[in-house]
C-alpha positions as CSV (number, residue, x, y, z in Angstrom):
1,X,82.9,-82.5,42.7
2,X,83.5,-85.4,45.3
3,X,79.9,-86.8,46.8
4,X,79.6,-86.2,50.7
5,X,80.7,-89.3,52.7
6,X,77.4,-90.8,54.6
7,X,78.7,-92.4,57.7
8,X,77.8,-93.6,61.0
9,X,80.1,-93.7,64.0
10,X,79.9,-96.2,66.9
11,X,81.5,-95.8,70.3
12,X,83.1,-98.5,71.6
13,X,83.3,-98.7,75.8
14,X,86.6,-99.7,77.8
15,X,86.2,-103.4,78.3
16,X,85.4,-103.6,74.3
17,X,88.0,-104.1,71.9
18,X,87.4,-104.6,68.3
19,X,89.6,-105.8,65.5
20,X,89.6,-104.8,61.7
21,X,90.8,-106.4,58.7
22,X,88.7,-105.5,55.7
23,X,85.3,-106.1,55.5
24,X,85.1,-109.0,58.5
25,X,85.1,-106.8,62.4
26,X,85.4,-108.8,65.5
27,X,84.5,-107.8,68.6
28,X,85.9,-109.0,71.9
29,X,84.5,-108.5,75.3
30,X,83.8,-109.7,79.0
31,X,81.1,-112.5,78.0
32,X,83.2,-113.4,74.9
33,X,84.3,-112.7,71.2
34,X,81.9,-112.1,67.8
35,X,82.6,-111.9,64.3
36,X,80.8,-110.9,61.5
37,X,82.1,-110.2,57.7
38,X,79.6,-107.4,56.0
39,X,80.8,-107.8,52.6
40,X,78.7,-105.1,51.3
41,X,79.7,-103.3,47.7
42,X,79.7,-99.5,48.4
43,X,80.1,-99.8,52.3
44,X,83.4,-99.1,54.2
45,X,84.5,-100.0,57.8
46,X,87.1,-97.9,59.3
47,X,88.3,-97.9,63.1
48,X,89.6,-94.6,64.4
49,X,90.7,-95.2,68.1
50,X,87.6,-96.9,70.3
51,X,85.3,-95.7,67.2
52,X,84.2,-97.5,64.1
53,X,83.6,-95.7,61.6
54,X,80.8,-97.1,58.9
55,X,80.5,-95.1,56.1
56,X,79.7,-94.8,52.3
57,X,80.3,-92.5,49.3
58,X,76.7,-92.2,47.5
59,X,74.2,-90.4,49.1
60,X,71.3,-92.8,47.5
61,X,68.8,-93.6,50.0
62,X,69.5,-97.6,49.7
63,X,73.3,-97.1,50.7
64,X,72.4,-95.0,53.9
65,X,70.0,-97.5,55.0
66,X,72.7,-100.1,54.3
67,X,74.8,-97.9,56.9
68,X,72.2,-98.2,59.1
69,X,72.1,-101.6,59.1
70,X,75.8,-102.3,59.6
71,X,75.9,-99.6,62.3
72,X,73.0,-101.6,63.8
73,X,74.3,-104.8,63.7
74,X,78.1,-103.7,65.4
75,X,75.8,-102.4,68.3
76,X,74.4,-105.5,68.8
77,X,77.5,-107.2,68.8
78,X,78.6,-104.7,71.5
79,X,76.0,-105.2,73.4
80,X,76.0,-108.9,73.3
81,X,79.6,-109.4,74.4
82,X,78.6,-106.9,77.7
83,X,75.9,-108.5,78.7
84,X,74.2,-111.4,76.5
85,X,70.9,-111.3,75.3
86,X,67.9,-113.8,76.9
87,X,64.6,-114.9,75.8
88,X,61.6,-116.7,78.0
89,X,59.0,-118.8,76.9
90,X,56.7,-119.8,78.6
91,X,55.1,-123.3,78.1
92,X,50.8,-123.5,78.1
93,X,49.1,-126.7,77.7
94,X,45.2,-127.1,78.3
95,X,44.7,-130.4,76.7
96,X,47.9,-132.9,77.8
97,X,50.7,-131.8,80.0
98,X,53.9,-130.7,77.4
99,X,57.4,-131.9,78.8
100,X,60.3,-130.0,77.6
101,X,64.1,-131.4,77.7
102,X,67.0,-130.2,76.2
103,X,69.4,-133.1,74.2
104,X,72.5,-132.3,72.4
105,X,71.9,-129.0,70.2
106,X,67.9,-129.8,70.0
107,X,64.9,-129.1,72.1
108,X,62.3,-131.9,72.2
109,X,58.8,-131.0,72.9
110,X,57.2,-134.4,74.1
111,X,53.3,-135.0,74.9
112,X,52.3,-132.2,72.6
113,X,48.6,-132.4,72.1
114,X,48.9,-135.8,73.3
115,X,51.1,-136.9,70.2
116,X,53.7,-139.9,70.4
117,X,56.3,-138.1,68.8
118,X,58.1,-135.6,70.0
119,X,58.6,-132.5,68.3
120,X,62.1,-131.2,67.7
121,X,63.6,-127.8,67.9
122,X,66.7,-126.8,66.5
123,X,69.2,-124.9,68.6
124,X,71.1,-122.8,66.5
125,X,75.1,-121.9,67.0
126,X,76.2,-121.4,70.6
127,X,73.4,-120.5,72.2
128,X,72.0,-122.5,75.8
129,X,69.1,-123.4,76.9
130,X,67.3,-123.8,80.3
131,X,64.0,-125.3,81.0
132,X,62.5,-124.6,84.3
133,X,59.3,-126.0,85.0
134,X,57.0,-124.6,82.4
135,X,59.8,-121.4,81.4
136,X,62.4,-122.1,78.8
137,X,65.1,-119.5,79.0
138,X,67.5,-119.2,76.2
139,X,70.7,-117.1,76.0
140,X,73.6,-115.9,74.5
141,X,75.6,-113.4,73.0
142,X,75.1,-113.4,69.4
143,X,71.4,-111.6,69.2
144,X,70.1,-113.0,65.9
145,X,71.4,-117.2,66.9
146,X,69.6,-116.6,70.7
147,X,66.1,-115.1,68.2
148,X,66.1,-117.7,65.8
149,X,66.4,-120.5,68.5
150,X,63.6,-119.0,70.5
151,X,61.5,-118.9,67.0
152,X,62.7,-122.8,66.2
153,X,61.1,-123.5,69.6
154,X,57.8,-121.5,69.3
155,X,57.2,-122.6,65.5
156,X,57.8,-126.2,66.8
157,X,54.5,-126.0,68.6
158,X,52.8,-124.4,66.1
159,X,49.1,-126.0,65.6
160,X,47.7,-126.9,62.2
161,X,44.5,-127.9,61.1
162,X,43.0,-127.2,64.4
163,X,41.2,-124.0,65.6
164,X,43.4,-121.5,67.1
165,X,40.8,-120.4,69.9
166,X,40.5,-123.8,71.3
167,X,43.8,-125.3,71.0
168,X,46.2,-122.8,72.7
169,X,49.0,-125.4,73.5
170,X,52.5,-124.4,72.9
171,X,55.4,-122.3,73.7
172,X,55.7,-119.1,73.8
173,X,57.6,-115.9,73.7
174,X,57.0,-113.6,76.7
175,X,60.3,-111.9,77.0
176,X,63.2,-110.7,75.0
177,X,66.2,-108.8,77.2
């Protein structure tokens, strides 16, 4: 007796088009084009029409939350060739006035907690990044590049060594769109 397939099915809209070849799906819309290989033993990817199909033949609870996952991150890609996704920090300073610039594919944090030198935040893949006044905005369509570069920025200004009640310089996360 054959096992019941476990699958999940994803809608795709009208300005959305997605290619499939194997494991690797690329999705292309208004803001721009993603691709992503899931090269996942026991998980299959299968476009029917303007619906991808991800599925899997065991029923263990590991491979359905593997389907999950994949079905997860395809929505995500949808979503970030429609409409991008955006972070904001916000920049606090007590102590000595931070001054944020962007250079090349790094932010640098100057003046932090008075320090000479200026700490350094990696931006990660094609992702921008706007600083205006004391509000960095970052933004892009790849959701998990536009996270990690907000994170680079905030754990940049992370304090050590210093009580965390007194000294609550750095920047932020206050909004994720």
């Amino acid at each position: 007796m054959e096992a019941p397939w476990i699958q999940r099915k994803i809608e795709l809209p009208e300005n959305v088009e997605a290619g499939l070849s194997g494991k690797s799906v690329e999705i292309r819309g208004p803001k721009g084009k993603l691709s992503r290989t899931f090269d996942i033993p026991g998980i299959t990817l299968v476009k029917r029409g303007q619906t991808i199909v991800v599925r899997s033949s065991s029923n263990r609870r590991r491979y359905r939350a593997l389907v999950g996952t994949v079905g997860a991150h395809i929505k995500n890609m949808i979503k970030g060739v429609l409409g991008g996704f955006t972070y904001k920090l916000r920049v606090v300073y007590s102590h000595f006035p931070i001054t944020v610039k962007v250079e090349d594919k790094r932010v640098m944090i100057h003046n932090f907690l008075g320090e000479k030198k200026p700490r350094v935040a990696r931006i990660v893949g094609d992702v921008d990044v706007k600083v205006e006044g004391d509000e960095i905005i970052v933004y892009g369509i790849n959701k998990e590049e536009v996270g990690q570069t907000a994170i680079n920025i905030e754990q940049a200004t992370r304090i050590k060594r210093r009580d965390p009640r007194v000294f609550q310089d750095g920047c932020y996360i206050v909004e994720r769109g």
